[in-house]
N, C-alpha and C positions, 0 to 999 in steps of 0.2 A: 496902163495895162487893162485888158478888158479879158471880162470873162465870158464863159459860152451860156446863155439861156439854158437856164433848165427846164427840165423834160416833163412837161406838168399838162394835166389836161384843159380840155377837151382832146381827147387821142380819135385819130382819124381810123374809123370804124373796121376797117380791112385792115390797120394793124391790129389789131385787138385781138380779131376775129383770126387771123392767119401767124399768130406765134405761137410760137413753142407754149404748152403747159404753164412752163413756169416762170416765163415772161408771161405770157396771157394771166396770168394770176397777178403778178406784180401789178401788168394794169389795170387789172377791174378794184386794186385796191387802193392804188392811186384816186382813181377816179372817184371811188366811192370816199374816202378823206379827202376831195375838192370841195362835195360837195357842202355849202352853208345851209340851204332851204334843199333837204333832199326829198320830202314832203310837198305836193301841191297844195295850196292851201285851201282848196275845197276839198281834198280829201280829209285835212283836219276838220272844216266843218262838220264835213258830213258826220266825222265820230264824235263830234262833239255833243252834236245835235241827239246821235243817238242815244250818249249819256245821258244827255241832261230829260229830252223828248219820252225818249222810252224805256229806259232804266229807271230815273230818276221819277217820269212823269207817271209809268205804269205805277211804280209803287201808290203814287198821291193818290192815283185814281181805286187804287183796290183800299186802302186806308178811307176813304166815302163811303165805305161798306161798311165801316165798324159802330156799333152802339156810340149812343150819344156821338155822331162826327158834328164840328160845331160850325162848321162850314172851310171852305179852302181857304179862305182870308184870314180866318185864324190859324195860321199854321202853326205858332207859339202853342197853341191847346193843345194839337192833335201830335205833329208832328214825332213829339218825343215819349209818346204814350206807352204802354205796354204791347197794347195791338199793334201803331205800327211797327216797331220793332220786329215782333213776330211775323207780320207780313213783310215787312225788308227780305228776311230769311225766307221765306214761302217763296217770294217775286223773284230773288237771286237764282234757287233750286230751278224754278222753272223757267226762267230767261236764259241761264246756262242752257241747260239741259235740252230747249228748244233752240240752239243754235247763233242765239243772238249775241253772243256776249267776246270773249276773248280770240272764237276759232272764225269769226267775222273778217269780211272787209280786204282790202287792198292791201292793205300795211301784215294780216296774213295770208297774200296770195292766194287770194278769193277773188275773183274777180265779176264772174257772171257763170252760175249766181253768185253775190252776195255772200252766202251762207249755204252752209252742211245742216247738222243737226236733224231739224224733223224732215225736212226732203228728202235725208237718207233713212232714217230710223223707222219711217211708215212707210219705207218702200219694201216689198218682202222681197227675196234675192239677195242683195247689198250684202256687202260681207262685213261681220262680222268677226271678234276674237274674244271668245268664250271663255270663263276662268276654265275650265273642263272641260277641251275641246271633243273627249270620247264620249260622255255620256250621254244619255238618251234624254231627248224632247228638246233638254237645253244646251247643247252641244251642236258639230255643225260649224263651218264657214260663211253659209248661207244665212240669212237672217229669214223666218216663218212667220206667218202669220202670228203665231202665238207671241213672238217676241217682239211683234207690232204693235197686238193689241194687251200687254203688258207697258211697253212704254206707252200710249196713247192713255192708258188707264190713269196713269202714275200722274200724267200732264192735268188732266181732266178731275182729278182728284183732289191736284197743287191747287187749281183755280177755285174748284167746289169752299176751297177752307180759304182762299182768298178774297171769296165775295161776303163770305159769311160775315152774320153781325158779329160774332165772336169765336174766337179760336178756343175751342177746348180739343181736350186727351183726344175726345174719339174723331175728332178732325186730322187727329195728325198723326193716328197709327196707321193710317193704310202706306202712307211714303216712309215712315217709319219703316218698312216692313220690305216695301215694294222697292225702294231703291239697291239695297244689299242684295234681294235676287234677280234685278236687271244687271248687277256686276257680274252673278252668275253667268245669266244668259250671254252679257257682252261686256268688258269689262273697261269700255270705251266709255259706257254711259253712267257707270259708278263715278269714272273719273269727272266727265264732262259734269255731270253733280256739284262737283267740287266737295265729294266725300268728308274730303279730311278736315273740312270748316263749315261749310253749309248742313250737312248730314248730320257732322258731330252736334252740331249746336240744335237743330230741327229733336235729335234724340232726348237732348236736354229740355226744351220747350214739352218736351211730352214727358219726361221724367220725372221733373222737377217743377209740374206744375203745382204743387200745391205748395201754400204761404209762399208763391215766386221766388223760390229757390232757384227756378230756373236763371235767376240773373246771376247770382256769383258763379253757377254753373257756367254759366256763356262769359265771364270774367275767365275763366280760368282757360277756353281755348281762345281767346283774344290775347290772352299771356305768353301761351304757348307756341301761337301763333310767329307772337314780334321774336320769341327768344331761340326758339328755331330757324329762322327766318336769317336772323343776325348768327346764329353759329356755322350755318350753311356757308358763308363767306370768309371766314377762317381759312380764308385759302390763296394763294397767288392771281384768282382767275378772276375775281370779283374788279380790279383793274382795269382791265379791259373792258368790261360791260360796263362799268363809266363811261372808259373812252366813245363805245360805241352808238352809249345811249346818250351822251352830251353832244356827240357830232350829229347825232339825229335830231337832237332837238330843236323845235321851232323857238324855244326862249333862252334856250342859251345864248350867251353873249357871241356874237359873231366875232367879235376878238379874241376873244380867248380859246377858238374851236381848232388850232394851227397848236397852241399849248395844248393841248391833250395829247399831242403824239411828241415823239423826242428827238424827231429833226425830220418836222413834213418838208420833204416828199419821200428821201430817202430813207429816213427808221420811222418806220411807224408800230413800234412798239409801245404800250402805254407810258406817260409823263409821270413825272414825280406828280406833278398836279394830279394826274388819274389815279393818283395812289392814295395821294393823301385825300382825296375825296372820299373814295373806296374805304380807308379807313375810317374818315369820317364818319359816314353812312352808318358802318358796320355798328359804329360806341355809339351812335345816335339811336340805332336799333336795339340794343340792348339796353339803352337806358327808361325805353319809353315806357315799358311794364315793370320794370324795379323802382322807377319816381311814382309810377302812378302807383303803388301800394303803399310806397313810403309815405305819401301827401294824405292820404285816404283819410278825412275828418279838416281840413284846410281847405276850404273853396278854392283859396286863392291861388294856393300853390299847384293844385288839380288845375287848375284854370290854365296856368302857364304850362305846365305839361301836357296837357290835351293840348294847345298851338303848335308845341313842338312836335306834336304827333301828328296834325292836320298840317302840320308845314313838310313834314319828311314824304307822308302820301303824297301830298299836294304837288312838291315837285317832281317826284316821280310822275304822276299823272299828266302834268303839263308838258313833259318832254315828250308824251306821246313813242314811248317806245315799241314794238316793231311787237306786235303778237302779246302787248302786255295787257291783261285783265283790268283798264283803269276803274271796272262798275266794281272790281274785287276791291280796291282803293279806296271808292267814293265809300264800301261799307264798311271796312274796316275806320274809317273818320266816322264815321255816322255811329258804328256801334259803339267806340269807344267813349263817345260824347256822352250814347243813351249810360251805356253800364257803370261809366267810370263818372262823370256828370252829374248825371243826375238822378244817381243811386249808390252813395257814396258809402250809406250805411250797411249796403249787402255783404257782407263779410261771405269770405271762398271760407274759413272754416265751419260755417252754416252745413256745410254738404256733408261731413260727419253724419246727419241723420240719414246720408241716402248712401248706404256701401257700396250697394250697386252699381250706382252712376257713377262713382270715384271709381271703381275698378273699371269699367266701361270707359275712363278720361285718362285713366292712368295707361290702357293698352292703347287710346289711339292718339294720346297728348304727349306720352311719353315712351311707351317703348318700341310702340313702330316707327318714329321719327327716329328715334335713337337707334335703334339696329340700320334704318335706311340711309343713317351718315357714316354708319360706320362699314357697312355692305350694301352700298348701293343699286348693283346688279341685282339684287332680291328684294328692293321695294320702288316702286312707284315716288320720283321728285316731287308728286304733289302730296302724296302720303306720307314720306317723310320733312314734306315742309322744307323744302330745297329750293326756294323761291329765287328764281332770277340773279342768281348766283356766278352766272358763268360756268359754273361744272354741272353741263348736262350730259347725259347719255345722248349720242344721237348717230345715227345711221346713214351713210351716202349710196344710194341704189346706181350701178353706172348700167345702162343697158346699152347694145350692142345696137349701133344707129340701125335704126327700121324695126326692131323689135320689140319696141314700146308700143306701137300699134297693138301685139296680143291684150295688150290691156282694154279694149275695147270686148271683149270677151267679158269684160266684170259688170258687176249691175250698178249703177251709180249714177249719184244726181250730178255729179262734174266732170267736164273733162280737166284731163291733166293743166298744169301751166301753162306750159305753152301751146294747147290746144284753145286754151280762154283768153289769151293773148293773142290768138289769130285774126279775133274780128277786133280787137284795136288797135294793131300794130301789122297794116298789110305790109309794109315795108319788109320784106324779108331778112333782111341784114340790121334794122332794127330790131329785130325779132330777137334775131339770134344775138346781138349783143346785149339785149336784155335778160336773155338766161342765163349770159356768160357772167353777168353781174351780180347772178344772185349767190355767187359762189363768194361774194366778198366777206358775206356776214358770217362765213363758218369761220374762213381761214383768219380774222378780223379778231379774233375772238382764241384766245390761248389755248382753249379748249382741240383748237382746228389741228395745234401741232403736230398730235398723233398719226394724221392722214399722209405726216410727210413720211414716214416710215411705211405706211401701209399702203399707200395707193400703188408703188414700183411692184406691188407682191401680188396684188386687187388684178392688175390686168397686165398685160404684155403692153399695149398701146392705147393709151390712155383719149387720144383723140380718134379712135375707134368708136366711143360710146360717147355716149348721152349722160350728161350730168343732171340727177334730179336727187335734191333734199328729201331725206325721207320724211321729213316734215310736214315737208308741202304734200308730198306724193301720199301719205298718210290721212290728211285732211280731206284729198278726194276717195281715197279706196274706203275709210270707213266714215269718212262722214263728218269726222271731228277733231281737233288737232289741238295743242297748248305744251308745245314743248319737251313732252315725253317722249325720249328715244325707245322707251320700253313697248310702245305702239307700233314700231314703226321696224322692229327688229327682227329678227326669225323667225318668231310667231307666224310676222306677217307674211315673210319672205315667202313660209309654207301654205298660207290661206290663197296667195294670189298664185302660188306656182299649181296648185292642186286644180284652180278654176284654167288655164291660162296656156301650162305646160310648155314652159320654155325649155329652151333646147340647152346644152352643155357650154357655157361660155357664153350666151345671149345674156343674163343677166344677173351680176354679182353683187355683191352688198359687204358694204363696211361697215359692221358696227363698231362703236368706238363707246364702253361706259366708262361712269363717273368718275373721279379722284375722291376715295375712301377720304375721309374726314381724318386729317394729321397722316395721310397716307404719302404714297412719292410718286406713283405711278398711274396711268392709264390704259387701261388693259384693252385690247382691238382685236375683233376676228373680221377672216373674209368668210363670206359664204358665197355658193353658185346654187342657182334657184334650182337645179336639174342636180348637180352632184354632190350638194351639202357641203359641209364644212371643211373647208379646204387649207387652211391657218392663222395662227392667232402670236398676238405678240404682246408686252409692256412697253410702252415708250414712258421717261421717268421726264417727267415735266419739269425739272427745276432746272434740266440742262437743255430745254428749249425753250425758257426763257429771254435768252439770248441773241434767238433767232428771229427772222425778221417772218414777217405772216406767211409769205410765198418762198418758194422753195427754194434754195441758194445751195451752194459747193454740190458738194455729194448727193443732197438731198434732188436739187436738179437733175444731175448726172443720169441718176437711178431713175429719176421719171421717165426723161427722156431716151434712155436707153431702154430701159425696161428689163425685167428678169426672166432668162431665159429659162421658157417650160413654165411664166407663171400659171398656174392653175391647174397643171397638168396633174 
């Protein structure tokens, strides 16, 4: 008795391209769980290189500027000092913030250029999202002069205390100062900072520089860091982002990359394996700042808990995940080495003499993370430390074929995706199957469930419009990108409809936020760029679980039928 071949890729490009929705989705995610090397591997070089070359190598080189450097072949001397430390932190703020760091590269649909950041941020026009978009000088969708040469100031200023022979207070109150009113003016560039770690700790090096208090200071958002980090994942979604970051990985075992789903081809729902890793992770995350307190006066046992710390980064970093911060990686291994290492006797109850910086650690170590797990819609995933968790806020922009052109109206260093795909994919029909692909990673991902409920409501005819990530689409309109649907959401919807002025039904948007911490649901609105808020809903995720990434029974039905008078 013989069976029929199953239906496994390479799929012939005009079926892809010419099914239904939600066939066309089944296959772009088939194909994307074929793939073993979905990675070219001069694209890993090239990020690697950039790690090691200009994250890694900028640091060494601004570190030759400190008092007494004892030369670069000593790196034993210098390497672990107070200075560089301090310049880690200084080099981080400004390699973010200039564009180079996680909103970079191929792997976030960057292509040419490279990089947002200062291309956009020194260009006046470029829009912008203001904390306060009414007020006067710093308000505005437009980006001025003024809000140019505030960030160019801020950059210029990071370098000024980077070459310096030595980092003191009055080196480090101007970004002190100057990075929470560039959140004012844009609130793209607070983040791109990486505020909630970089900033926080930058405050402390200015704080608590006297008797170096500033080190259990920077112990204590390094704590906060791993143990928010690991609560964030407390959730069903954390899963999946195994699955999707082990099937990306260049060193995951090519055997076992079929085990992460639960019957490739046909469920590709995460594996028990994707589970118990996920768990893993999560008790491995919270273990690593409660050993390292407990060890505190033990070399030895610090010793083995710092590996396990350098091992957990390490393999994140190695799998090269799709938009992941690995210089945010390399510093969290490096700082933890510096703080927990080889300054074992800095006790966090030292910081008693400083109340101020304790209430200052305790609003942005503790209760902004904490309200932003528990009401997520009202903080920023990187403010409250929602790291790579699988439950992001994130928004789908569909525009109405041909009217993604008015976007050409904005001021900006990129064009769209597939405008940057044009000059390396003239193939037309490669082209288009490459956008259709990039739809795998949402629906891939638990998170994506909610679209199946909203998208039948989002349009009448769904292969009508253009599918674009507001991600992606996010990283050219303002410049910057790293996973935050809170960028990319109404705010935005009204920055670019104000410049742009699409017309009633040209172009609609789903946002879809987070799952509340121990919550049940996913809450999703549509909006239309010209008529505003048009409906919202909860899809409760524990009963889409079940379902398979792409859209099946009802859920099909609905797309493909569509609801009559959506939008109306």
């Amino acid at each position: 008795m013989t069976t029929a071949a199953p239906d496994l890729p390479p799929f012939d490009p005009q079926r892809v391209l010419s099914a239904p929705f939600p066939e066309r989705v089944r296959l772009v995610c088939v194909s994307w769980a074929s793939q073993l090397n979905p990675n070219p591997m001069i694209v890993l070089v090239m990020y690697w290189a950039k790690y090691l070359l200009l994250f890694a190598g900028g640091w060494a080189f601004f570190v030759s500027f400190s008092d007494g450097y004892p030369g670069f072949l000593a790196i034993g001397s210098w390497a672990f000092s107070a200075a560089a430390f301090q310049k880690a932190i200084l080099w981080a703020i400004f390699y973010e913030s200039a564009g180079f760091g996680c909103s970079s590269g191929p792997m976030n649909a960057r292509f040419s250029p490279p990089l947002g950041g200062f291309l956009h941020f020194l260009r006046p026009g470029t829009t912008k999202l203001p904390l306060f978009p009414r007020i006067p000088v710093f308000g505005g969708v437009r980006r001025t002069w003024l809000d140019v040469a505030l960030y160019a100031a801020n950059q210029l200023l990071l370098l000024r205390a980077l070459v310096a022979p030595e980092i003191t207070p009055e080196l480090l109150l101007p970004s002190c100062l100057l990075i929470p009113l560039l959140g004012i003016t844009d609130t793209t560039l607070f983040l791109a900072a990486r505020a909630e770690h970089y900033w926080v700790a930058l405050v402390c090096l200015f704080a608590a520089s006297q008797d170096a208090l500033w080190i259990p200071a920077c112990k204590v958002v390094w704590c906060a860091i791993w143990f928010w980090a690991a609560t964030s994942k407390l959730n069903h979604h954390f899963a999946s982002v195994i699955q999707v970051m082990m099937n990306n990985g260049p060193f995951f075992p090519k055997a076992l990359k079929k085990r992460l789903f639960v019957r490739y081809p046909d469920d590709l729902r995460p594996s028990r394996m994707a589970a118990r890793m996920a768990t893993f992770g999560t008790i491995t995350e919270y273990s690593i700042p409660l050993l390292l307190l407990l060890t505190a006066g033990n070399p030895l046992l610090t010793a083995l808990v710092l590996c396990l710390m350098a091992s957990f980064h390490g393999f994140i970093a190695v799998n090269n995940p799709s938009g992941m911060p690995i210089e945010w990686n390399i510093l969290m291994v490096y700082g933890g080495v510096f703080l927990f290492g080889f300054h074992p006797e800095a006790s966090m109850l030292a910081l008693g003499q400083l109340p101020l910086l304790l209430a200052f650690l305790f609003i942005f170590l503790f209760a902004i993370p904490c309200y932003g797990n528990f009401v997520p819609a009202r903080v920023s995933f990187l403010l409250a430390m929602r790291y790579y968790a699988g439950n992001w806020a994130y928004n789908i922009w569909l525009f109405r074929k041909g009217s993604s052109a008015k976007l050409h109206q904005l001021t900006k260093a990129a064009g769209t995706m597939r405008e940057q795909l044009e000059g390396m994919l003239p193939d037309t029909e490669m082209l288009d199957l490459a956008m259709e692909m990039s739809m795998a990673h949402r629906f891939m991902h638990l998170e994506g469930r909610p679209l199946l409920e909203a998208l039948p409501r989002a349009v009448e005819n769904i292969d009508d419009y253009e599918w674009m990530e507001g991600e992606v689409l996010c990283g050219v309109v303002l410049g910057w990108n790293f996973g935050d649907g809170h960028l990319n959401d109404r705010r935005l919807l009204e920055a670019v409809q104000e410049q742009c002025n699409f017309e009633a039904g040209e172009l609609r948007v789903v946002t879809v936020e987070s799952q509340p911490l121990f919550g049940r649901t996913m809450k999703w609105m549509i909006h239309d760029a010209a008529s505003g808020f048009l409906e919202e809903g909860e899809t409760d995720i524990a009963s889409m679980r079940g379902l398979q990434p792409w859209p099946t029974g009802p859920y099909a039905a609905a797309i493909e039928r569509g609801r009559s008078g959506a939008g109306a």
